[in-house]
C-alpha positions in Angstrom: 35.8 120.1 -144.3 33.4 119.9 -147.0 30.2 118.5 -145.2 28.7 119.1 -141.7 30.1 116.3 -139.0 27.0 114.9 -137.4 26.8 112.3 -134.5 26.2 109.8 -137.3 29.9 110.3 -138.2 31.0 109.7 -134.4 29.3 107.0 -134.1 31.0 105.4 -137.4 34.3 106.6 -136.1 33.6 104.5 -132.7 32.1 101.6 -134.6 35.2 101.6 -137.0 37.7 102.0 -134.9 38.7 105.6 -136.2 40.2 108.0 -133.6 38.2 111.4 -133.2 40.4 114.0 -133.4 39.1 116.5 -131.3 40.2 120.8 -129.9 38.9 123.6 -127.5 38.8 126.8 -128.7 37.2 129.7 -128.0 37.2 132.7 -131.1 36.1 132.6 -134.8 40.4 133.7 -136.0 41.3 130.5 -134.2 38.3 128.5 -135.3 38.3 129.4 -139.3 42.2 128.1 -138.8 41.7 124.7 -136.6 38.5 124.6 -139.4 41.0 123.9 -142.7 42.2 120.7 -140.9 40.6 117.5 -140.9 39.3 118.1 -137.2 36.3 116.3 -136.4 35.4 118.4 -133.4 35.5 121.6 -131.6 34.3 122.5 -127.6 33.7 125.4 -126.9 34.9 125.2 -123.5 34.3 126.8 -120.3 38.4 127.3 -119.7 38.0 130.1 -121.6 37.6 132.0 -118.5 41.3 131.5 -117.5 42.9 131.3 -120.7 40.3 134.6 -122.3 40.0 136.1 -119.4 42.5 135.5 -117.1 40.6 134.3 -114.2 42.3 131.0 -111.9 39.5 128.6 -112.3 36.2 128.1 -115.0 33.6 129.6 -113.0 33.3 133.1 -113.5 32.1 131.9 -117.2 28.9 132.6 -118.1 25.9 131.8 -120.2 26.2 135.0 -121.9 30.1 135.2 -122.6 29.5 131.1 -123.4 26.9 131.8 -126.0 28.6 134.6 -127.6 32.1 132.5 -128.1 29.8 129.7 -129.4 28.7 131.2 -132.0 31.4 133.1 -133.1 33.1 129.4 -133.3 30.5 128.3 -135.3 31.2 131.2 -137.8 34.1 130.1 -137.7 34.0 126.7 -138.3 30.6 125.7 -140.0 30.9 122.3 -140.9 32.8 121.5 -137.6 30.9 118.9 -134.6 30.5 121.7 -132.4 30.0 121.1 -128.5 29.5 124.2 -126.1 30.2 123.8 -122.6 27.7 124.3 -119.9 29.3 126.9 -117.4 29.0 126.8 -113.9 25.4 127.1 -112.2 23.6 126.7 -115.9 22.4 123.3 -115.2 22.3 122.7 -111.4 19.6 124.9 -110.4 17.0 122.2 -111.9 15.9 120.6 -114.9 13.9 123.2 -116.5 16.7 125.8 -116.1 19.2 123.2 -117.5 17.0 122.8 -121.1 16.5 126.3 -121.2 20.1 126.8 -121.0 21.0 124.4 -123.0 18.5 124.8 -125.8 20.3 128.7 -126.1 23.2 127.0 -127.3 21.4 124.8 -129.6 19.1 127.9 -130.8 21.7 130.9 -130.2 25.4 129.7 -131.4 24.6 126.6 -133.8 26.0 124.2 -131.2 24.9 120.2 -131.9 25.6 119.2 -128.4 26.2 120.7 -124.6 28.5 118.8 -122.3 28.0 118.8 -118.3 30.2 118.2 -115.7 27.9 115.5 -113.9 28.1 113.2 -111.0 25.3 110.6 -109.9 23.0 113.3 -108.5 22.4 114.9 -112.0 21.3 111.5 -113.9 18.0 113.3 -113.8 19.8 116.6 -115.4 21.2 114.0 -118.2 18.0 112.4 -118.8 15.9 115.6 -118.9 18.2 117.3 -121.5 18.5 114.5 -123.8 14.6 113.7 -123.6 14.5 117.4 -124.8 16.4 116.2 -128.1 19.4 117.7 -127.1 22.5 115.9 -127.8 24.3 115.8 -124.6 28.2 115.1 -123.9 28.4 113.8 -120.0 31.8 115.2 -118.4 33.3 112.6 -115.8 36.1 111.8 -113.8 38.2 115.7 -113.4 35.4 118.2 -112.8 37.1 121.7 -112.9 33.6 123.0 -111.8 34.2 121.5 -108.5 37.1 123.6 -107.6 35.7 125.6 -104.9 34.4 121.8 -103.0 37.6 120.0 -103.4 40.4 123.2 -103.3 42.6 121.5 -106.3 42.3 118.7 -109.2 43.7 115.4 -109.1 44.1 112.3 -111.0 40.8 110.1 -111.1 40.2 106.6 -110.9 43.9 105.8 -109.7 42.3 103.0 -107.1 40.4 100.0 -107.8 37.8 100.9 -105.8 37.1 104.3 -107.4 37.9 103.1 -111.1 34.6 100.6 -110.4 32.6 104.0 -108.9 33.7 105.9 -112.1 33.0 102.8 -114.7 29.3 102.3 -113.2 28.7 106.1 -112.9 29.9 106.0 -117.2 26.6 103.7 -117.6 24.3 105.4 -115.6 24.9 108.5 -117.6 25.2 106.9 -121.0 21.5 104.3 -119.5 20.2 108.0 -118.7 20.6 109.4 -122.7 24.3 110.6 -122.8 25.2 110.6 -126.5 28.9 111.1 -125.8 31.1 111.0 -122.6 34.2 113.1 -122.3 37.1 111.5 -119.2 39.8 114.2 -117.9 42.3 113.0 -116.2 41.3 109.8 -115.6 44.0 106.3 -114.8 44.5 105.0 -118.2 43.6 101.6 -117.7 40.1 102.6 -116.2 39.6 104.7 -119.5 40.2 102.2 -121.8 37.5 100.1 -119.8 35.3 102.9 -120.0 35.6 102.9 -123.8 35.7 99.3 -124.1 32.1 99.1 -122.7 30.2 102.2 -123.7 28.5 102.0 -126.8 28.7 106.0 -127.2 32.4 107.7 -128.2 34.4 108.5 -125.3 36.5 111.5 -125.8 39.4 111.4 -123.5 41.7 114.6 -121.4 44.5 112.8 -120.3 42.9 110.0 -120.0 45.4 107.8 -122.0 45.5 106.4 -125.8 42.5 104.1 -125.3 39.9 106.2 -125.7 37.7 106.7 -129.0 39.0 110.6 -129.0 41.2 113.0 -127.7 41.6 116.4 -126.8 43.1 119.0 -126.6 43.0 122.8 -126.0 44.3 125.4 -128.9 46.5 127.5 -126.6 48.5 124.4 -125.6 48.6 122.5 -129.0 49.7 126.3 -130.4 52.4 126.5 -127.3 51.0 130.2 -125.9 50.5 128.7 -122.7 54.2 128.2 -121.7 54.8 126.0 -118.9 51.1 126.1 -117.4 50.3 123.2 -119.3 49.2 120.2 -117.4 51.0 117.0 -117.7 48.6 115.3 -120.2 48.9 117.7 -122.6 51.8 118.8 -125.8 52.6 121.9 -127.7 53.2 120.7 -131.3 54.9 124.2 -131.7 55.6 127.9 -130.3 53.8 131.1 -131.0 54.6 132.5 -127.5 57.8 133.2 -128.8 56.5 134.0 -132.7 54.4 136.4 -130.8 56.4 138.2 -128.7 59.6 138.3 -131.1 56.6 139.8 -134.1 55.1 142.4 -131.6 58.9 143.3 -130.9 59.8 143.7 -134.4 56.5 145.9 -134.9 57.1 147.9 -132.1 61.1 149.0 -133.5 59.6 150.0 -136.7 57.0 152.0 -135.4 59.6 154.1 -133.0 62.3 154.2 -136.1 59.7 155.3 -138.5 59.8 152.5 -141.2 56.7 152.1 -140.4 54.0 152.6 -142.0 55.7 153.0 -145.3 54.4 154.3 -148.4 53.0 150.4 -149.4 51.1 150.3 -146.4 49.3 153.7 -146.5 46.5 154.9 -148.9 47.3 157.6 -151.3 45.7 160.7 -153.1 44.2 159.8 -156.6 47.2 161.3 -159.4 46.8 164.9 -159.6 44.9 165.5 -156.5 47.4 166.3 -154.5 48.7 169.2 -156.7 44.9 170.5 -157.2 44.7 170.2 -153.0 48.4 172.4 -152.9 46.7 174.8 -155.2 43.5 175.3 -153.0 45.1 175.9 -149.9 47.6 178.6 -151.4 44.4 180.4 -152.7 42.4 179.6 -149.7 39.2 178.8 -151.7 
């Protein structure tokens, strides 16, 4: 991409009608890639503690491991929308601790906007953020975050009764200065109400074909996940087994000696080597 996506160009894409095509990733060799599609946006998100480092849920992700993947995204993909992902405990401790936080991303790693998994008690978190003229993405419906409360994730918004809570609680954050909401895993038919009524682009995580934008994260799209994909989401093709079938390959020339071969190792300048035979028969 040729010139820097800015919310202006979400916005158009929403008013337009134009899907937002949007990926998680979290390091610059996978960003410079995703960054010669027409992708309109990366996040920079939080699961990068499972799928990076191999924890079971998002929180052991902090603001400094956050920040540092941020911007090595954004070195990656320049012109990208970038959004980081607020990890666990960066915005709850109050509003003051939720800018600062927040503006490191802006300030630190390039990032145009933070997203935060938010309920009705942090409409005041929202608000504070965005009045600090940060652009921020409100995270509804499947709240990883809340593993530890709830024990394990499940389909939002499947009852009439909750799709209503979810819908009003989508216009209190977007009424308290969300510039973007992102649903995961939210009932399809409450999404596309959702999208239908919000005047901001609503990103959706299997949250049906409704909404302004999807997405998706790079390990699955790539297929390195295997089956721990979640039911929402696709491999469009499989490196696992490109990965493991090239490490085996490199690991049967190494133990028959065919490799490194003479094309893949540097080499004496002509003549040298005779003059370095010559000194170590004389000694001098």
């Amino acid at each position: 991409m040729d010139t820097k996506v800015t919310i202006a160009d979400l916005l158009a894409a929403k008013n337009e009608g134009r899907k937002i095509v949007a990926v998680s990733c979290y390091d610059y060799t996978t960003a410079r890639l995703i960054a010669q599609t027409n992708i309109d946006m990366i996040l920079v998100g939080d699961s990068a503690a499972q799928l990076m480092l191999g924890f079971d849920s998002t929180l052991p992700a902090t603001m400094s491991f956050m920040v540092a993947i941020t911007a090595a995204v954004r070195r990656g993909a320049p012109n990208t929308y970038l959004v980081a992902d607020m990890p666990f405990l960066s915005y709850q401790l109050g509003t003051a601790n939720a800018i600062r936080n927040a503006g490191r991303f802006i300030v630190e790693s390039g990032a145009q906007m933070v997203k935060l998994e938010v309920a009705e008690p942090y409409l005041d978190i929202v608000k504070a953020v965005s009045d600090a003229g940060i652009a921020v993405m409100a995270h509804i419906g499947i709240r990883p975050q809340r593993i530890g409360r709830i024990g394990r994730l499940r389909a939002e918004a499947t009852t009439a009764e909750i799709a209503m809570e979810l819908i009003d609680l989508a216009r209190q954050m977007i009424d308290a200065g969300a510039s973007a909401l992102l649903l995961e895993g939210t009932a399809a038919e409450a999404a596309e109400v959702i999208t239908q009524r919000s005047i901001v682009p609503v990103i959706g995580c299997g949250s049906g074909p409704a909404c302004d934008g999807q997405i998706l994260i790079a390990p699955d799209i790539l297929g390195l996940t295997g089956g721990l994909r979640p039911k929402f989401s696709k491999a469009y093709t499989n490196l696992s087994e490109s990965v493991v079938h090239a490490t085996k390959a490199y690991c049967d020339e190494v133990r028959g000696g065919s490799f490194p071969d003479a094309e893949h190792s540097y080499h004496m300048k002509p003549g040298e080597l005779d003059r370095l035979q010559e000194l170590l028969r004389t000694g001098s």
